[in-house]
N, C-alpha and C positions, 0 to 999 in steps of 0.2 A: 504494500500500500504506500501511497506519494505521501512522503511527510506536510503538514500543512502550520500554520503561524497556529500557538496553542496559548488559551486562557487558561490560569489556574482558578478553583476555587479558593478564595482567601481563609485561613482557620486567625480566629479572633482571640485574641489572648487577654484574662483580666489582670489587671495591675496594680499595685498598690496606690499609683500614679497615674492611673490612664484619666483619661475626659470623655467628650464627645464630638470633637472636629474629625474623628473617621466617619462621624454619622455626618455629622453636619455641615464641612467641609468637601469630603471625600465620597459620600453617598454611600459609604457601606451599609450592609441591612443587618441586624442585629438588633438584640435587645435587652443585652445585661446590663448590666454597668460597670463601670471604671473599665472600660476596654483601652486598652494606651497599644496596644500592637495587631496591625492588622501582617499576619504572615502571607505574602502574596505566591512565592513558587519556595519549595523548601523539601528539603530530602531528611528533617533533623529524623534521627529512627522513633516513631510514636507521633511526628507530627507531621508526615507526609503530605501534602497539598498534590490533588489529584485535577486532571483536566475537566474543563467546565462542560464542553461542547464537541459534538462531531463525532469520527467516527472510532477516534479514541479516547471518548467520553470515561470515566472514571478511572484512566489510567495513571501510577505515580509516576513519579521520573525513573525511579527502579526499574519500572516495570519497563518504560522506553529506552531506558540505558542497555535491557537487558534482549532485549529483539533488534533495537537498530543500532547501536555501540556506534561506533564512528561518524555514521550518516547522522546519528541525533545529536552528538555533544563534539564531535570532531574527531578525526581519527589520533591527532596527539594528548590531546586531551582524554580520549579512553586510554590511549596507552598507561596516564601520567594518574588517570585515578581508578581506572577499573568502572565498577559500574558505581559507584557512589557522585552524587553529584557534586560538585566542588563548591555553589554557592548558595546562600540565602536570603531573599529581598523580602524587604519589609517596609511599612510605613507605623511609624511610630507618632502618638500624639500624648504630650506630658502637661497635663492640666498642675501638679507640683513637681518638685525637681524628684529625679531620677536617681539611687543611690551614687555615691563619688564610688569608682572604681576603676579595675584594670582587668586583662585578657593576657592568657600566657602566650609564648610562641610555640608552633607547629611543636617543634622538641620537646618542651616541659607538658604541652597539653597531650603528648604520643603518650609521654613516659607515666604522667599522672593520670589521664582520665581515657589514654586509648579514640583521643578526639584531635580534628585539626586542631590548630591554633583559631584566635579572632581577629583579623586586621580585617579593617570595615572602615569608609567613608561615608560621610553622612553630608546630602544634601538639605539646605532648608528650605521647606514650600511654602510658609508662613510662620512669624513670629509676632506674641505681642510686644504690644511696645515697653522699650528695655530689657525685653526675654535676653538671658544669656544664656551662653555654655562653659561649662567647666573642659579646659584642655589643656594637660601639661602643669608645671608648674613655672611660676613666677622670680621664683629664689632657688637655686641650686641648697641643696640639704643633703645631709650624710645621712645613714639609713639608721644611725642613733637617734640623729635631731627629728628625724622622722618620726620614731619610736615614742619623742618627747611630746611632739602636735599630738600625735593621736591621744597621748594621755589627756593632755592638758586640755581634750577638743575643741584643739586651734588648728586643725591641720586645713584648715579651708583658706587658711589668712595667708597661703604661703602657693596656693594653686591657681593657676590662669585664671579670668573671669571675663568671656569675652561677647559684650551684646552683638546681637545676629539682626539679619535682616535675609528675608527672602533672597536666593540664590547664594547664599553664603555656603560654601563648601570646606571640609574638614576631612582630612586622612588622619584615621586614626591607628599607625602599628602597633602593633601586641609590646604592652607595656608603659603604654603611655596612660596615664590615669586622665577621666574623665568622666562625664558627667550632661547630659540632655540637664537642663534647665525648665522652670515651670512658663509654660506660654508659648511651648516649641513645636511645629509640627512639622517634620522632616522624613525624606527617605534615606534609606539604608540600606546599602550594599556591602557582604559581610563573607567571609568563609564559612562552609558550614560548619559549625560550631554552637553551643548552647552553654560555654562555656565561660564563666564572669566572676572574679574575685571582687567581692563587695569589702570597701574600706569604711563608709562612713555610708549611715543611713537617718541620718536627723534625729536617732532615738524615737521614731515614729512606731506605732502599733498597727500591724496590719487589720481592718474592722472584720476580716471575713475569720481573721485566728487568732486575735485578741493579744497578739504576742509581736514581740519586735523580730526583723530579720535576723537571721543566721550573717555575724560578718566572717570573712573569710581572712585577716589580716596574717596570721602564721604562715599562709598560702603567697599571699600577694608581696610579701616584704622583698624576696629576690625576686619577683617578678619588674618590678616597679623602676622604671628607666626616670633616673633622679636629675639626668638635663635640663639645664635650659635653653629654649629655641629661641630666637629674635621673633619668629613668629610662627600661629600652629596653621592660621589659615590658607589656603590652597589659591594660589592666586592664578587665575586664568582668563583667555579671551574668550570674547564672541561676537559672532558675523552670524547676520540671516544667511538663510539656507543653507551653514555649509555646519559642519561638525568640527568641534575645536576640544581636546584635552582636557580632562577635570582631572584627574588619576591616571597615571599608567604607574602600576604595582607592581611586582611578581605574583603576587594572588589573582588579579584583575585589573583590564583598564574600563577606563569611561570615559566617554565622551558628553559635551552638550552639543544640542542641535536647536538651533531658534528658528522655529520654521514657519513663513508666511506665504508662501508659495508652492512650492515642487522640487524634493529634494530626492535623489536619484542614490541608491547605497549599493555598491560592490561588493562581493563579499566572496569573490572565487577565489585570491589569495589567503583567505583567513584562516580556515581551518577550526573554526569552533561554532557552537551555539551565540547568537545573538538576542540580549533582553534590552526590550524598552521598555521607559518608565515613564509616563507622561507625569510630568510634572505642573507640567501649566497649559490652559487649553484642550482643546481635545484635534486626534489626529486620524488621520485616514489611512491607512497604511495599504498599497495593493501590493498585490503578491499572484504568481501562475494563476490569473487573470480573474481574482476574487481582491474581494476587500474587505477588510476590518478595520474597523474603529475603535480606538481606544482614548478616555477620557480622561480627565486629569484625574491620577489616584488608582488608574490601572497600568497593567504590565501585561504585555505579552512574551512568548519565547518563539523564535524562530532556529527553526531545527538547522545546525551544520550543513545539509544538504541545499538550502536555501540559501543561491548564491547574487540574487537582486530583490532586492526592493524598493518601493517609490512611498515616500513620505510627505504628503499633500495636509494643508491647513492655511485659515487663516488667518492664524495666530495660535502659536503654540509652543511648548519647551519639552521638549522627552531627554532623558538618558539613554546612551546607548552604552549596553555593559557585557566584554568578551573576555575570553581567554585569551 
């Protein structure tokens, strides 16, 4: 069967922190509350996102890694992970802040939990006003003076704090502490992983278990890359209709595309899956002489095999995110 552009069903995550701009913003349908993560395509093992539509309607990425290997995710890309998929997209909305934490690397997450590591970029689609994020720290600290903040719970006094505004972009690599901010609603492009050493959680009680978080600081202390950078933000161009750089990683790259016209994408050198993420606007995408739309707040995937597409709008921002 001819591979075709696939929607996933999104699984709805609740959070201690979550809001309502994935209902209210984003149009997702749901109806708990405190939902803060909408999981859009995802391989995590228990939290599978299976396709929405078509004729491979309720299959997971498993299951398409494991009939079409190379033609669905790339042929070097199946070499480099088997049938496990490599990434996880998300849109996250954080009505109060988000615990301060950090992600191990590929190494310490193999050797501890038998999972990738977490290096993840995070675009912003809306903030309110003065929302910040926590990224990095401010003042270089020894992993004693560290040891001290935490007692003292001053360790916030000592870490980045940087307001956001829509299009704001962030790399975050394994080890860097951070932190989403309250008034944030961003997407997230990440390794698969479900893996998060929590340092600081406000001393808050979760309402759903009456109890405060589990922190993980035993864990996080040689994790924790104790640098300081001149700057954590991702600074990049852009030009209508054409695709400019946000990220190029060794996990993944992405691109932006600001599209108000007719944008034309190649893709017979590339050799992997392609995901868009609309971020702003809604887009038309045709493809082997069909077309889909996707809205600000969704994501499609486009199989390896698919080596053109056409990108039509008039007026709109997607991500586009490869191996």
């Amino acid at each position: 069967m001819k591979l075709y552009p696939l929607k996933f069903t999104p699984l709805f995550k609740y959070r201690i922190w979550g809001g309502e701009k994935l209902k209210t913003q984003l149009h997702k349908k749901y109806t708990e509350d405190c939902i803060g993560e909408s999981w859009e395509i995802s391989d995590v093992s228990g939290d599978e996102t299976v396709v929405t539509r078509g004729a491979l309607q309720g299959s997971t990425l498993k299951d398409l890694i494991k009939t079409y290997q190379g033609d669905f995710i790339g042929k070097k890309v199946y070499e480099a992970f088997g049938e496990d998929f490599p990434l996880l997209i998300k849109f996250i909305d954080a009505k109060t802040p988000l615990s301060v934490q950090v992600h191990p690397s590929n190494e310490i997450a193999k050797e501890r939990h038998n999972s990738f590591g977490k290096n993840e970029m995070w675009y912003v689609m809306q903030a309110d006003e003065n929302a910040e994020l926590i990224v990095g720290f401010d003042k270089e600290i020894s992993k004693e003076a560290y040891k001290t903040y935490l007692e003292n719970n001053t360790i916030l006094d000592v870490m980045h704090h940087e307001t956001v505004q829509s299009g704001d972009t962030f790399y975050i690599p394994t080890g860097r502490v951070h932190a989403i901010g309250a008034g944030v609603l961003l997407a997230e492009i990440q390794q698969t992983s479900d893996i998060t050493y929590r340092i600081y959680d406000y001393d808050r009680v979760d309402a759903k278990t009456g109890k405060k978080r589990d922190l993980h600081n035993d864990l996080a202390i040689d994790v924790l890359d104790y640098k300081v950078h001149d700057s954590y933000k991702t600074a990049y161009k852009t030009a209508k209709n054409e695709a400019h750089t946000l990220v190029n990683s060794p996990y993944f790259k992405t691109n932006i595309i600001d599209v108000d016209a007719s944008i034309n994408r190649d893709f017979t050198e590339l050799d992997s899956f392609v995901i868009y993420i609309c971020v702003e606007g809604d887009v038309e995408l045709l493809c082997n002489n069909s077309n889909y739309s996707i809205k600000r707040g969704e994501t499609i995937l486009l199989p390896a095999s698919i080596n053109n597409v056409t990108l039509k709008s008039e007026g709109a921002k997607c991500i586009e995110v490869f191996m």
